[in-house]
LUMPAKE-615221 format. One line per field, with one value per residue: residue in three letters; x, y, z of N, C-alpha, C in turn. Coordinates in steps of 0.05 Angstrom, whole numbers, plus 5000, padded with zeros to 4 digits. Example, Ala and Ser with C-alpha at 12.3 -4.5 7.8 and 13.67 -1.06 7.14 Angstrom:
2
rest = ALA;SER
n_x = 5264;5257
n_y = 4886;4955
n_z = 5156;5142
ca_x = 5246;5273
ca_y = 4910;4979
ca_z = 5156;5143
c_x = 5264;5258
c_y = 4934;5001
c_z = 5156;5157
This chain:
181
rest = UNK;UNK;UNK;UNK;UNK;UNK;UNK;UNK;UNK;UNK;UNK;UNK;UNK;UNK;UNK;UNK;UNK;UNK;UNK;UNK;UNK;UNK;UNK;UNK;UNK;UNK;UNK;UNK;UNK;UNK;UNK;UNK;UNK;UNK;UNK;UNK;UNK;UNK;UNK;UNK;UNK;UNK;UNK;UNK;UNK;UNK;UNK;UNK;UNK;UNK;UNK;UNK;UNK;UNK;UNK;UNK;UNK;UNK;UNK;UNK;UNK;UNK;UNK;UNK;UNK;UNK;UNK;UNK;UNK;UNK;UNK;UNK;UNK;UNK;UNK;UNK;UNK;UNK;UNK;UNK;UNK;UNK;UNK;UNK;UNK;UNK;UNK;UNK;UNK;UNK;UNK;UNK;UNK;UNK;UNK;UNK;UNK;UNK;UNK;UNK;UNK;UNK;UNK;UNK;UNK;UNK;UNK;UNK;UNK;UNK;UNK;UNK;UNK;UNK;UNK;UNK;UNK;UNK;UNK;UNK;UNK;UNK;UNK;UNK;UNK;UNK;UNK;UNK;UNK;UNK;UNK;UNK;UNK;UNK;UNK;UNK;UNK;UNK;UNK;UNK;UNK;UNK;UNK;UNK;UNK;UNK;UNK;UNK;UNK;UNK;UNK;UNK;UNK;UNK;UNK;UNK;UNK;UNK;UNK;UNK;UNK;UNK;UNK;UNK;UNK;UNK;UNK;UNK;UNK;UNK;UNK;UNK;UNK;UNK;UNK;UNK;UNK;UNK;UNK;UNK;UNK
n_x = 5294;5308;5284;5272;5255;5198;5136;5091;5042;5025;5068;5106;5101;5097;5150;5178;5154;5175;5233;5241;5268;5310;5335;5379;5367;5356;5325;5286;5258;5232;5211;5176;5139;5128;5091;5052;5030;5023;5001;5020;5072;5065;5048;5079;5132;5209;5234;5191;5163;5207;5214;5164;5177;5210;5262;5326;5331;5355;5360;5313;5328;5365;5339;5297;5332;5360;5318;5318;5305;5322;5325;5283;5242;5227;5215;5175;5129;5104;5075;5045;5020;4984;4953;4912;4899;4856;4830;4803;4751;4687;4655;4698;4706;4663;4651;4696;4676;4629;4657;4681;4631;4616;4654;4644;4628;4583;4540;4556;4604;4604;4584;4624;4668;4641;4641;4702;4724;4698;4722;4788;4785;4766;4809;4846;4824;4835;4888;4902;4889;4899;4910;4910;4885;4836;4813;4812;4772;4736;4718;4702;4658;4631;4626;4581;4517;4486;4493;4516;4512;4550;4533;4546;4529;4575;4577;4537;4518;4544;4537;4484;4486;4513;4495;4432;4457;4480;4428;4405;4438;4424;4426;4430;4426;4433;4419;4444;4434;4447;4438;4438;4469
n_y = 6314;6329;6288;6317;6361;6402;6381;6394;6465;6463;6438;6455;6521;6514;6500;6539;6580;6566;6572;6617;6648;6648;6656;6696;6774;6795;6737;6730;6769;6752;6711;6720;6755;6717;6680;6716;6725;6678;6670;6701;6687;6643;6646;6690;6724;6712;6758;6796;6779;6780;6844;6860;6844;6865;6857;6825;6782;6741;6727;6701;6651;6635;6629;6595;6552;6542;6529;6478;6461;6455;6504;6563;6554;6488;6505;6551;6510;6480;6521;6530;6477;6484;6520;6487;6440;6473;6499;6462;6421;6432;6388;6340;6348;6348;6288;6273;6268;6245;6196;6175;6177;6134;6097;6090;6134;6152;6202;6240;6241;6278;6322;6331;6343;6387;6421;6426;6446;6496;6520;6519;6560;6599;6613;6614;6661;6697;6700;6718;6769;6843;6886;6943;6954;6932;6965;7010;6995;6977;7043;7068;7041;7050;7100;7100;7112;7073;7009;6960;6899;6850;6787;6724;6656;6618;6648;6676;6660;6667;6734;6740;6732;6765;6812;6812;6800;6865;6885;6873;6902;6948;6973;7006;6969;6933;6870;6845;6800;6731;6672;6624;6628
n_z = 4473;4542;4592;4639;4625;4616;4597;4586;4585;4652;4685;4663;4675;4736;4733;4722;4755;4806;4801;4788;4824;4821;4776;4729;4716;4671;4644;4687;4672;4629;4639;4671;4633;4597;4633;4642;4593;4550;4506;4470;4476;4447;4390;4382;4340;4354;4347;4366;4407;4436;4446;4461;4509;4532;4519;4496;4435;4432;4499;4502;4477;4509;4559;4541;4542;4597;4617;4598;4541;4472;4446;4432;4405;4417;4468;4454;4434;4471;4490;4450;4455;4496;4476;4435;4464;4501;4465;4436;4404;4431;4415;4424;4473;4500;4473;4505;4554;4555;4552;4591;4630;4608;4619;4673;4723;4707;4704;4742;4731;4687;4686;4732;4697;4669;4718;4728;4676;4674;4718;4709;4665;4695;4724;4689;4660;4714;4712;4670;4672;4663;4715;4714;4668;4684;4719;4686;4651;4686;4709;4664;4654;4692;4681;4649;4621;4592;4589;4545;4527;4488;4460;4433;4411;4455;4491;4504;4557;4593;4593;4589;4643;4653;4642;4676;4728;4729;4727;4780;4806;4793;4744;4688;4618;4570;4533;4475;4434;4407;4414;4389;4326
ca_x = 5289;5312;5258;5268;5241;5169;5129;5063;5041;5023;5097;5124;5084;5108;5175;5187;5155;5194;5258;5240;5287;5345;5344;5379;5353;5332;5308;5279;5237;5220;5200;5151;5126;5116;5074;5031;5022;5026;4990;5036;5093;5050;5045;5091;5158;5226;5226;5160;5154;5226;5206;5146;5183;5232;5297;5333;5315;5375;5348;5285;5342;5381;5309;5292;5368;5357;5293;5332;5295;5345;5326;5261;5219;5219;5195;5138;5111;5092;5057;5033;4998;4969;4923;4907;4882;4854;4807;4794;4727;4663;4646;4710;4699;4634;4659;4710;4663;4608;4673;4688;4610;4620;4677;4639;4641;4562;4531;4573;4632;4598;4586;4654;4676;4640;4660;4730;4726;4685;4745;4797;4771;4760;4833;4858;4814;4841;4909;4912;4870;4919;4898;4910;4861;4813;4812;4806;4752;4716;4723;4693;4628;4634;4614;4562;4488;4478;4523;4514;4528;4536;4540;4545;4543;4582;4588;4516;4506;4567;4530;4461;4487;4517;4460;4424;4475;4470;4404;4404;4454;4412;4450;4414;4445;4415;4428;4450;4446;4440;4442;4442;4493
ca_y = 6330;6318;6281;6336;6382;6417;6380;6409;6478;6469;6430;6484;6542;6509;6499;6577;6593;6540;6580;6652;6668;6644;6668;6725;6788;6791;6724;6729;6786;6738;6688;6736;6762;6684;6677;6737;6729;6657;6660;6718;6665;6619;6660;6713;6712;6712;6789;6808;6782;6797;6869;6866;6831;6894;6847;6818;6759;6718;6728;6683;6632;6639;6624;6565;6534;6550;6507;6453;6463;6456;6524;6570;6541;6485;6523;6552;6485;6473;6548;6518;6458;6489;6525;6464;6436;6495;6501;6432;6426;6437;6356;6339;6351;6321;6263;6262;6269;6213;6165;6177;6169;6103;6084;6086;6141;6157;6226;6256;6245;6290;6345;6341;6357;6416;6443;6420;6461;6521;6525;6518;6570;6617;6613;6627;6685;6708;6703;6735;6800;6866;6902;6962;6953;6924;6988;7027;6987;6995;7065;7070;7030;7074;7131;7097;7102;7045;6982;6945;6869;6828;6763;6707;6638;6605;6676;6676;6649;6688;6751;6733;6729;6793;6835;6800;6820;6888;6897;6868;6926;6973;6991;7003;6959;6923;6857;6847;6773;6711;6645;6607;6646
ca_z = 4497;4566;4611;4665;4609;4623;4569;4592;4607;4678;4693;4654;4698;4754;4739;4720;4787;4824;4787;4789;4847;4818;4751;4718;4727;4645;4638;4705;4669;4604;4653;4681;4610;4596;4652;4641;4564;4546;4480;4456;4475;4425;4372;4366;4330;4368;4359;4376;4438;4459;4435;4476;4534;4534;4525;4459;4423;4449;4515;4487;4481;4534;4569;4536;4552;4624;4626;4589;4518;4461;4436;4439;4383;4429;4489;4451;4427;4504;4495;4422;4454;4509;4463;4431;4482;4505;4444;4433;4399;4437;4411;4430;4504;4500;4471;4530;4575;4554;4551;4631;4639;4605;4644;4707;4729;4699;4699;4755;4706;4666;4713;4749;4684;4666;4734;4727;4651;4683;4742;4697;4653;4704;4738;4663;4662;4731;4716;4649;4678;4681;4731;4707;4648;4692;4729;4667;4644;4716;4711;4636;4662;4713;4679;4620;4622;4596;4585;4523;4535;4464;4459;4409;4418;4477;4509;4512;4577;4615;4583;4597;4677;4672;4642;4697;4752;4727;4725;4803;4810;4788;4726;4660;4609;4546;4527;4449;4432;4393;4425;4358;4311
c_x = 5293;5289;5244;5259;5212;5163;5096;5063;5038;5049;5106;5124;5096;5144;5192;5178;5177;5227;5264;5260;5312;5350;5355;5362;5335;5316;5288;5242;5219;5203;5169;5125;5109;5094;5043;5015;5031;5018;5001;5057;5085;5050;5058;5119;5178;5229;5210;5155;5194;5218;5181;5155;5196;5263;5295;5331;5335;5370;5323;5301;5360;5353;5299;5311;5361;5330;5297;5323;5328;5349;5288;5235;5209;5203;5165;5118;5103;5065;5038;5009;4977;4941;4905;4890;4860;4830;4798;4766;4704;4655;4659;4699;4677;4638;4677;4694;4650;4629;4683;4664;4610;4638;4663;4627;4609;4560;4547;4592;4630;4599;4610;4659;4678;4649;4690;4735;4731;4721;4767;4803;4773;4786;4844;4856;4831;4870;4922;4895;4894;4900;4893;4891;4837;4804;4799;4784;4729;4707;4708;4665;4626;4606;4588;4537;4482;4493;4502;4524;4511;4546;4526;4547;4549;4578;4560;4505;4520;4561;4495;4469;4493;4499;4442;4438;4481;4442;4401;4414;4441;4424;4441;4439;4422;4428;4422;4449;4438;4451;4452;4472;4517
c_y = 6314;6303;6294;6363;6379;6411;6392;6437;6484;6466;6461;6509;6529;6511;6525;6588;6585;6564;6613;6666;6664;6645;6697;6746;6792;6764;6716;6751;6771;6713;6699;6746;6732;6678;6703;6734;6699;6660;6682;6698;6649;6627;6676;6698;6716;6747;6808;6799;6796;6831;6869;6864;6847;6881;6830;6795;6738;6713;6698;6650;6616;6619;6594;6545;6529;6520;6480;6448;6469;6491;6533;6567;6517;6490;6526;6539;6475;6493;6540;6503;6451;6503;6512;6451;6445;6493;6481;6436;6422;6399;6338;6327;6345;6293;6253;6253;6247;6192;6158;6167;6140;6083;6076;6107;6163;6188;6251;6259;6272;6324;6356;6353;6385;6439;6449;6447;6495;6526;6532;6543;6599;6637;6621;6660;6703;6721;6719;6764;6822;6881;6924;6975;6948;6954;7011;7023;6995;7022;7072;7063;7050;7094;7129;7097;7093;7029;6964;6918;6864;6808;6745;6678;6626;6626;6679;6673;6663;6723;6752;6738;6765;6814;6825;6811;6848;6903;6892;6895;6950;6991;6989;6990;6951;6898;6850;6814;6758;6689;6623;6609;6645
c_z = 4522;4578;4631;4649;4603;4590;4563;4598;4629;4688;4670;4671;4712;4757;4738;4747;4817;4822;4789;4799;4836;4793;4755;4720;4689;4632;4660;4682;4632;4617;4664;4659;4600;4606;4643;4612;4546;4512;4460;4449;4452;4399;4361;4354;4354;4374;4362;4403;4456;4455;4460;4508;4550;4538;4499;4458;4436;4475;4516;4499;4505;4550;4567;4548;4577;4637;4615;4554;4502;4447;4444;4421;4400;4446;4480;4434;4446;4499;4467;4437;4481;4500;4452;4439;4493;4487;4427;4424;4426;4440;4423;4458;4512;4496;4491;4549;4574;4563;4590;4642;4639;4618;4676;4721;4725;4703;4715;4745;4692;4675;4723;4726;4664;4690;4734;4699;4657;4702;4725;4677;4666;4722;4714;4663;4688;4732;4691;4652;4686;4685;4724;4673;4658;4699;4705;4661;4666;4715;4686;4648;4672;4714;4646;4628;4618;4584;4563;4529;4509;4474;4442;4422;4448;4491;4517;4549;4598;4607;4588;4627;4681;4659;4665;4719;4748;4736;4756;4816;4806;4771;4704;4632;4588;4536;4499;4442;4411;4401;4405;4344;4318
């Protein structure tokens, strides 16, 4: 692989936005699908996402070429090892973390990096939200008498806030949980 080839997802993201304007008008729109649905890119086959993307699997290729990848199996081993990362154990990222503490860098290490995580995290969330579902969803609450919030686990605590910010709201809701489990 070239050197000027996006071996990360963020250099990758970047370099498709960087490029947008001067692509083709169908890999312009695979570039866009990319962007919006990264973990489809990760996962699906060559004609499942062109299928979803609304353009043919050669397209895929074409795509990858363009960004300098020898082909699109390439490509979505960037979109591969962003999840990777991505869902890195729980221990993991603790264990990162202590080792930065140890470095120097002591308890605020530790911290930055749950904000850094949280941020991170939250800009994912932002950018994989279609609107047009959100809306729906909005619209569904909308009209419920009372909102059911489960949660398991890690979700616990982003589920706990929002039965909480409900109830502030004045919106009958019930929270479903298990912290443990």
């Amino acid at each position: 692989m070239d050197e000027r080839v996006p071996r990360d997802f963020e250099t990758l993201r970047a370099t498709i936005l960087e490029r947008r304007a001067s692509l083709p008008k169908r890999i312009a729109q695979i570039a866009a699908y990319a962007l919006d649905n990264p973990d489809d890119i990760a996962f699906g086959t060559a004609a499942s996402i062109a299928a979803s993307a609304g353009v043919q699997p050669s397209t895929l290729i074409r795509f990858a070429q363009q960004l300098g990848f020898d082909g699109f199996t390439s490509l979505q081993q960037v979109f591969r090892e962003r999840l990777r990362e991505r869902n890195s154990s729980y221990d993991e990222r603790l264990a990162a973390l202590r080792a930065k503490a140890e470095e120097g860098g002591g308890y605020r290490a530790i911290f930055d990096g749950f904000v850094a995580a949280a941020s991170t995290s939250l800009s994912d969330i932002s950018r994989a939200l279609n609107d047009a579902h959100f809306e729906e969803a909005v619209a569904l609450l909308a009209k419920a008498e009372t909102i059911y919030v489960l949660a398991k686990r890690r979700s616990y605590p982003v589920a706990s806030y929002i039965a909480y910010a409900l109830g502030k709201l004045k919106i009958r809701n019930q929270l479903i949980e298990s912290a443990a489990a």
